[in-house]
N, C-alpha and C positions, 0 to 999 in steps of 0.2 A: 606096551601100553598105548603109544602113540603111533605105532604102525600102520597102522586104514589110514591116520590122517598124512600121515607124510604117502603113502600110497597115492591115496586122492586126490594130493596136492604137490607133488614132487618139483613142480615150476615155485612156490614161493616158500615149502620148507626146509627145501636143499639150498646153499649155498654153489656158487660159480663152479667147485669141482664136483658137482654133485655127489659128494661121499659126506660133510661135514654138513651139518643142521647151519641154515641159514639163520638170522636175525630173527624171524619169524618163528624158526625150528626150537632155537633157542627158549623163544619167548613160550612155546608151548611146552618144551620142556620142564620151564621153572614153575610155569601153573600146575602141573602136574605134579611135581616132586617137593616144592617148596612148602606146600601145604602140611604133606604128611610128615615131612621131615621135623617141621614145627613139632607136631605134635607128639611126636615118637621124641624128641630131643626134649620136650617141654622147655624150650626158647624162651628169656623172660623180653619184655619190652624193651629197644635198644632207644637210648637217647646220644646222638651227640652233635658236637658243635657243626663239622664241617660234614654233614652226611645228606645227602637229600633223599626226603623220601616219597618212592614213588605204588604209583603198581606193580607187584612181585613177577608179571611177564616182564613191565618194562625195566624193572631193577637189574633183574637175571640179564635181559639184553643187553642193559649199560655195562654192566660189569665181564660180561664176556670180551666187550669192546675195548674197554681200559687195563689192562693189565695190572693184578696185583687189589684189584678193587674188591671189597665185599661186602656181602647182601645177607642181612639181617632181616627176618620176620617181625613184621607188627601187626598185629589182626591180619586182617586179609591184603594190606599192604605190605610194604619191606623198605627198610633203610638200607641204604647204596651209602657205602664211607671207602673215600678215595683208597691207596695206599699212602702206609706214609710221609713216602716221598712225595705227595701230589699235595696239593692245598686246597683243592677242589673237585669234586664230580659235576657232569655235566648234566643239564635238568632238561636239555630239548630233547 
């Protein structure tokens, strides 16, 4: 599904050993799949305390980052909630 673009752009969707989806790669991954996954799941709205939420590229990124984190659909956004050993996610 995302082949042409990591094709097209193998400099910013490949990660340093070029076999692993970069940050980027990631981030277009989760736009991709996040959406229909929603849908096919019927996902209800996720609320909680310590969760920030962001855009579902940048959520999918954050949480690829932090180990154990996960990404929750809300409309075309998504909730990023730490694991629960963590007491926070990070929102930059």
């Amino acid at each position: 599904m995302l082949g042409a673009e990591f094709d097209a752009h193998p400099d910013t969707m490949f990660g340093p050993d070029q076999f692993h989806p970069s940050t980027a790669g990631y981030r277009a991954l989760g736009e991709a799949i996040v959406p229909v996954l929603v849908e096919a799941l019927g996902v209800s709205k996720a609320q909680d305390a310590g969760a920030a939420h962001l855009e579902i590229g940048r959520a999918a990124a954050a949480a690829a980052e932090i180990g154990g984190a996960e990404v929750s659909p809300e409309g075309k956004d998504a909730v990023l909630r730490p694991h629960p050993s963590r007491s926070r996610v990070p929102t930059d």
